[in-house]
C-alpha positions in Angstrom: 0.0 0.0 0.0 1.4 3.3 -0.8 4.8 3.9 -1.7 7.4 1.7 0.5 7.2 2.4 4.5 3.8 3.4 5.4 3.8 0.7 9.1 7.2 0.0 9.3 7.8 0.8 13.1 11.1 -0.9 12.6 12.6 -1.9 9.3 14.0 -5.7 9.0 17.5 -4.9 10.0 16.1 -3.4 13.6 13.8 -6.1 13.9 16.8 -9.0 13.7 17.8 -6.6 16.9 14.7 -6.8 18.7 13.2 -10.9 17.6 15.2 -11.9 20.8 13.1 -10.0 23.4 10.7 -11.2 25.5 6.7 -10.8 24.5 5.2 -7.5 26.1 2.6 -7.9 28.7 -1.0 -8.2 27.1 -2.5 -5.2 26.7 -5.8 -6.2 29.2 -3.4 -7.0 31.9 -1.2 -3.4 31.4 -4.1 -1.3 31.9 -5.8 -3.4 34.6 -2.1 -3.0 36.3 -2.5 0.6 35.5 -6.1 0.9 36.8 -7.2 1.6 33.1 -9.1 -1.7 32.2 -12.9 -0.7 33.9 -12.3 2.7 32.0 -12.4 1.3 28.7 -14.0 -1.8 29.2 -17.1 -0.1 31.0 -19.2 0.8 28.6 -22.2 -1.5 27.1 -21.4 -3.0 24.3 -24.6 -2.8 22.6 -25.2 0.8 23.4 -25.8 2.5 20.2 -26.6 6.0 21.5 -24.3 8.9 21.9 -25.3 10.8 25.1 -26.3 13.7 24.8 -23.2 16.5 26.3 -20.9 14.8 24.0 -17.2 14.5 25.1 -14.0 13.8 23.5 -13.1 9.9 24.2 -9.5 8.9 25.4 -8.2 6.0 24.2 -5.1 4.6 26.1 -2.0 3.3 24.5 0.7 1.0 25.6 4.6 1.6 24.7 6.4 -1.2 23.3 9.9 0.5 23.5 9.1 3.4 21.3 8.6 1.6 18.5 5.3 0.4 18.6 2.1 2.4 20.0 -1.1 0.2 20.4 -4.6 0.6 22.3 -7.4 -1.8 23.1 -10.8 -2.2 20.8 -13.4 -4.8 20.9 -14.9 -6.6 17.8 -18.3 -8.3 17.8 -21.1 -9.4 19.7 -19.8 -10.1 22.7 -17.0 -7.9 22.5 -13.6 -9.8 21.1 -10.5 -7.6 22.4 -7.9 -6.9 19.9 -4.6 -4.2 20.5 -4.4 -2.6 17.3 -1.6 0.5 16.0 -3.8 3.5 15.5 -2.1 4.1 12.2 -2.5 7.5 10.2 -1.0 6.2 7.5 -3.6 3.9 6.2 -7.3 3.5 6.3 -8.1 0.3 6.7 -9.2 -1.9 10.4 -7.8 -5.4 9.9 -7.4 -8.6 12.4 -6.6 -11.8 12.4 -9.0 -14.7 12.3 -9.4 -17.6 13.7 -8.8 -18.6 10.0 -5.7 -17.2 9.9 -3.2 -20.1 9.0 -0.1 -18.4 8.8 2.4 -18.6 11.7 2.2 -14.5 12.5 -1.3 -15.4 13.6 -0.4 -18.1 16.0 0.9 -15.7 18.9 -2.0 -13.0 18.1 -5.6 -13.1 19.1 -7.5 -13.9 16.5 -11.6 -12.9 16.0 -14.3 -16.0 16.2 -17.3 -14.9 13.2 -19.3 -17.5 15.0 -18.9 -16.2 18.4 -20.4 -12.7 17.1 -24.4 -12.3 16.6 -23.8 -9.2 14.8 -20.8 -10.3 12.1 -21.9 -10.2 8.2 -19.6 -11.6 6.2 -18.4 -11.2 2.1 -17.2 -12.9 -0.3 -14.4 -10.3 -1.5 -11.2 -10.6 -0.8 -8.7 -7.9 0.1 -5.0 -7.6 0.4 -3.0 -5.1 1.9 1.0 -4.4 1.6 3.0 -2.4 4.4 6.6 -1.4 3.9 7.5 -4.3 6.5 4.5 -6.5 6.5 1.3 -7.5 4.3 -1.5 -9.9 4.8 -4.7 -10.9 2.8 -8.2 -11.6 4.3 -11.9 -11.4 3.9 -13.9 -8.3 3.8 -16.4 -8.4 6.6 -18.9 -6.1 8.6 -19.6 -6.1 12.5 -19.4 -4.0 15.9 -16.4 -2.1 17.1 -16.3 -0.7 20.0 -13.2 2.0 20.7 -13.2 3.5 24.4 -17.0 3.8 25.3 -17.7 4.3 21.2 -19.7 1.6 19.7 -19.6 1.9 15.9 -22.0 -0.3 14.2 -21.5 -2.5 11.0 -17.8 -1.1 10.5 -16.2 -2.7 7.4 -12.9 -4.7 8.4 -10.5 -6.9 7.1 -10.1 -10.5 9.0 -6.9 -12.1 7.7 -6.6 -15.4 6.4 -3.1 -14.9 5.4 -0.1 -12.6 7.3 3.3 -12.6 6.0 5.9 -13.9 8.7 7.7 -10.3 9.9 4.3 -10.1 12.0 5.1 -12.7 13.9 7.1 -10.2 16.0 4.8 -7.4 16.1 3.4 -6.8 19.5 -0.2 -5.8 18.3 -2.9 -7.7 16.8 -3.5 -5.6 13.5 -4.1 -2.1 12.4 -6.5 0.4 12.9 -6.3 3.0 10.2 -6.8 6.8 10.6 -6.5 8.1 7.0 -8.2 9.8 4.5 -11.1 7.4 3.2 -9.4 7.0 -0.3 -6.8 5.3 1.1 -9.2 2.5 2.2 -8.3 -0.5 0.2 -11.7 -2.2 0.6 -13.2 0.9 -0.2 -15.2 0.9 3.2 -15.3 4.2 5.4 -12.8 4.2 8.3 -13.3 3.9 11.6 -13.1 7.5 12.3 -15.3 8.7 9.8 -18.2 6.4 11.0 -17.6 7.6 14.3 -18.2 11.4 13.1 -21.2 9.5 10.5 -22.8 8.4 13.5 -23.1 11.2 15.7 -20.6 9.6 18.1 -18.1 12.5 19.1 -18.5 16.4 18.9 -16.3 17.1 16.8 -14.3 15.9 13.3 -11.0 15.6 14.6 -8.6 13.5 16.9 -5.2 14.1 18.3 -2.4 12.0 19.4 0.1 11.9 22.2 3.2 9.6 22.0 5.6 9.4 24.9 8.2 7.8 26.5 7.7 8.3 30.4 3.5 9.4 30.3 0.6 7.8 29.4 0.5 7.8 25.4 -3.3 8.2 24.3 -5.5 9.2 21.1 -7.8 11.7 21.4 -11.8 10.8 19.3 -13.5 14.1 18.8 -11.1 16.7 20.2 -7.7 17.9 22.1 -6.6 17.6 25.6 -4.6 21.0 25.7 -3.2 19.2 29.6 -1.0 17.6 26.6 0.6 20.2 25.0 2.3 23.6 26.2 1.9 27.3 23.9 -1.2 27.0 20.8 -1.7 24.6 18.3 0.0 25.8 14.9 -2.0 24.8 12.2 -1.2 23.3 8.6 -3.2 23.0 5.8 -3.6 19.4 4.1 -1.8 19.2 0.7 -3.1 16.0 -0.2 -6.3 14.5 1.2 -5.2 10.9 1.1 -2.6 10.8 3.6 -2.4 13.4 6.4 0.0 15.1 4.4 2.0 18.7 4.5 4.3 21.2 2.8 8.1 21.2 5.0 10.1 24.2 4.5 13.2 22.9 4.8 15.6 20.6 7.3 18.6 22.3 9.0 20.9 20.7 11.0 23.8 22.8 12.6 22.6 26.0 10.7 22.8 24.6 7.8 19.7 23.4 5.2 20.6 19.4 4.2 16.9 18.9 2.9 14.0 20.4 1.5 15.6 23.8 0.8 13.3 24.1 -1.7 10.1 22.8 0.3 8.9 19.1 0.2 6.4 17.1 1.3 5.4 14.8 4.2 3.1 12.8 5.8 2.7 12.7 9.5 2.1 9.3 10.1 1.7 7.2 13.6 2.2 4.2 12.1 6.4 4.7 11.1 8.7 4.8 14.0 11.4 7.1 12.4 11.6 9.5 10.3 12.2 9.0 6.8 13.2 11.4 3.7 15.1 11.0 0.3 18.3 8.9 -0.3 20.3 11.9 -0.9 19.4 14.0 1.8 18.8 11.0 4.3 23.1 10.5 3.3 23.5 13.8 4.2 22.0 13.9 7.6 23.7 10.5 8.6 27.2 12.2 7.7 26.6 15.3 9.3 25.7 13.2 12.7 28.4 10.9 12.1 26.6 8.2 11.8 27.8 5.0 10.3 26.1 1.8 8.3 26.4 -1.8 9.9 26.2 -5.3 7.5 22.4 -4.6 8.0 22.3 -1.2 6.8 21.1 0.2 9.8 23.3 3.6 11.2 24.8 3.7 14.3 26.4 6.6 16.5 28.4 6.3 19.2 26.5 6.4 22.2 29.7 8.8 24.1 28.8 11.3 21.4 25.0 11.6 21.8 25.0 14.4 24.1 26.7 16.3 22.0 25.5 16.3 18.8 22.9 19.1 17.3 19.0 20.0 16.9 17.5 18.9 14.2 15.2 21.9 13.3 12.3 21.5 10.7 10.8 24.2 9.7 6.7 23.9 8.8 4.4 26.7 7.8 7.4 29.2 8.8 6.9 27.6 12.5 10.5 26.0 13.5 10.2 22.6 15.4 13.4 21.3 17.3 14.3 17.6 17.1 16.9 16.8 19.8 19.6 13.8 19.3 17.7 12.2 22.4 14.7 11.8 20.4 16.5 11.0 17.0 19.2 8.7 18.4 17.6 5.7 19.3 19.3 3.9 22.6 18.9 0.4 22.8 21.4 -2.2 25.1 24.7 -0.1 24.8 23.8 0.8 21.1 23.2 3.8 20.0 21.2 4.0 16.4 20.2 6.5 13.7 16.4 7.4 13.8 16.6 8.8 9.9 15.9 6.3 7.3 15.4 6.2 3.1 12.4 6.5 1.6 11.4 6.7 -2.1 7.9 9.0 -1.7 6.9 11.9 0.3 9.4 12.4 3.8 7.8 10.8 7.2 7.3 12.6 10.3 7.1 9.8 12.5 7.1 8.8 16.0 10.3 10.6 16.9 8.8 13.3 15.7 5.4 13.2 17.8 7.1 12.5 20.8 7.9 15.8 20.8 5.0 17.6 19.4 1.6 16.6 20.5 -0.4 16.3 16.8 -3.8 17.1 15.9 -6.3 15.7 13.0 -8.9 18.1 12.0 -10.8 16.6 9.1 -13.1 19.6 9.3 -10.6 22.1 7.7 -8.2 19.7 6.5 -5.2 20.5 8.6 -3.2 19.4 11.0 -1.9 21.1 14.3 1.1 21.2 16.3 2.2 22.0 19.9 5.0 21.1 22.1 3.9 18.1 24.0 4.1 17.6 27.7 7.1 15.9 29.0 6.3 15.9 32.7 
């Protein structure tokens, strides 16, 4: 789908450094450790009525070191949990099935049709290609509930087929945020039913990502507790992906990409951020940084502390990247955040870790504020 990275949290090289670890904690029993469980789970099921002084609906997420952000939903009748990446790069809900007879299934829940009164099922089939992952599965309709929101017959994807990198993912499958072009099955996304069905006040969401705090997306507003200063908005270039105009990328004073403006999506879904070959080159030289038999860039960790801002400049407003966010530190190794990519430039995780980001499908914009670290 798209043009080469769209998921990709890590790329295959990072992954052969993280298949060793140990299986995250599932996501029921992180929030119920948390005290978070009855606040999501609360809610009936079957209740199909908005109430009536709507409210923005917080959605919890859980950290899998900073690489992967993913939040409870339910499928069905009786609810089926799932942890899904709330991904604004795609458009598309997907999970697997009990179907499902590929090995990345085997360590994921996968959702029962006949367990579910309200599942209708299709006969088309649908297949959908990340830049680290793909699968292929049946196009079906059914309840899905997100915080207290109940969406009713949502289209979604159960997968009878997952190639084998998602074996390692820590989430279930994929929740897409996107423009609803980008749906591959051609059915509304989640979002947009929940703004179709008179489920939140307002046609927009917002994101939080951190390291040390509670990560959460925001259905049907902002939190401004997350953010310092005003939201700066952009306009929407492309209404496919949630994508912007960059001004340029400095480093050190001096402009190694996008001198001339480019564009780039912000997307939840990518861990780094990723530009051109040429310029990507550029920034790994001018941090030092230096390719292993995998093709992923390392630093040395001694030398983190002193190397420069990134700045990105957006809409004239100037956002700083420190090397703490871009350098990722990982058991005594120190690697590159900035990787190649042959489309528009990503702005992704390491990027919304430090800015709190909001979607407003309204005006077709997005908005950005320093987030809060403390």
């Amino acid at each position: 789908m798209r043009f080469l990275l769209l998921l990709a949290s890590v790329t295959i090289a990072q992954a052969l450094v993280h298949v060793p670890l140990i299986r995250s904690k599932s996501l029921r029993r992180t929030l119920q450790e948390h005290g978070r469980l009855g606040e999501v789970l609360s809610q009936d099921i079957y209740s199909k009525y908005a109430p009536e002084d709507q409210e923005a609906v917080t959605e919890p997420l859980v950290n899998y070191m900073d690489n992967e952000y993913f939040g409870l939903i339910s499928i069905g009748s009786p609810p089926q949990d799932f942890s899904v990446v709330f991904d604004t790069g795609s458009a598309n809900l997907w999970v697997p099935s009990v179907s499902c007879s590929s090995m990345a299934c085997s360590n994921h829940h996968r959702f029962n049709p006949r367990l579910s009164s309200t599942f209708q099922s299709t006969d088309e089939t649908v297949s959908i290609s990340y830049g680290t992952g793909s699968m292929k599965g049946v196009l079906a309709y059914d309840n899905v509930q997100v915080g207290s929101l109940v969406v009713t017959k949502q289209g979604l994807i159960i997968s009878e087929t997952e190639s084998f990198f998602l074996y390692y993912s820590h989430f279930d499958g994929i929740l897409g945020l996107g423009y609803p072009i980008l749906s591959v099955s051609g059915t509304a996304p989640v979002f947009d039913n929940m703004w179709s069905e008179g489920l939140i006040p307002e046609d927009i969401f917002s994101v939080y990502l951190s390291r040390e705090k509670s990560s959460v997306v925001v259905f049907g507003g902002v939190d401004d507790s997350l953010y310092s200063g005003s939201l700066h908005w952009v306009p929407v270039t492309h209404e496919r992906f949630w994508q912007i105009t960059i001004n340029s990328v400095t480093l050190n004073g001096q402009v190694l990409a996008c001198a001339d403006g480019c564009q780039a999506i912000v997307d939840t879904g990518t861990s780094v951020i990723a530009g051109h070959p040429e310029a990507i080159r550029r920034i790994q030289e001018a941090i030092g940084a230096k390719a292993d038999i995998y093709g992923l860039y390392h630093v040395t960790c001694d030398h983190v502390s002193s190397l420069p801002d990134m700045t990105i400049t957006i809409n004239g407003m100037t956002y700083s990247v420190p090397a703490a966010a871009y350098i990722n530190q990982f058991s005594g190794s120190c690697s590159s955040g900035f990787q190649n990519t042959s489309g528009p430039w990503i702005l992704g995780d390491i990027f919304i870790r430090e800015y709190f980001v909001a979607f407003d499908r309204s005006s077709n914009r997005v908005g950005f504020a320093q987030a809060v670290k403390s």
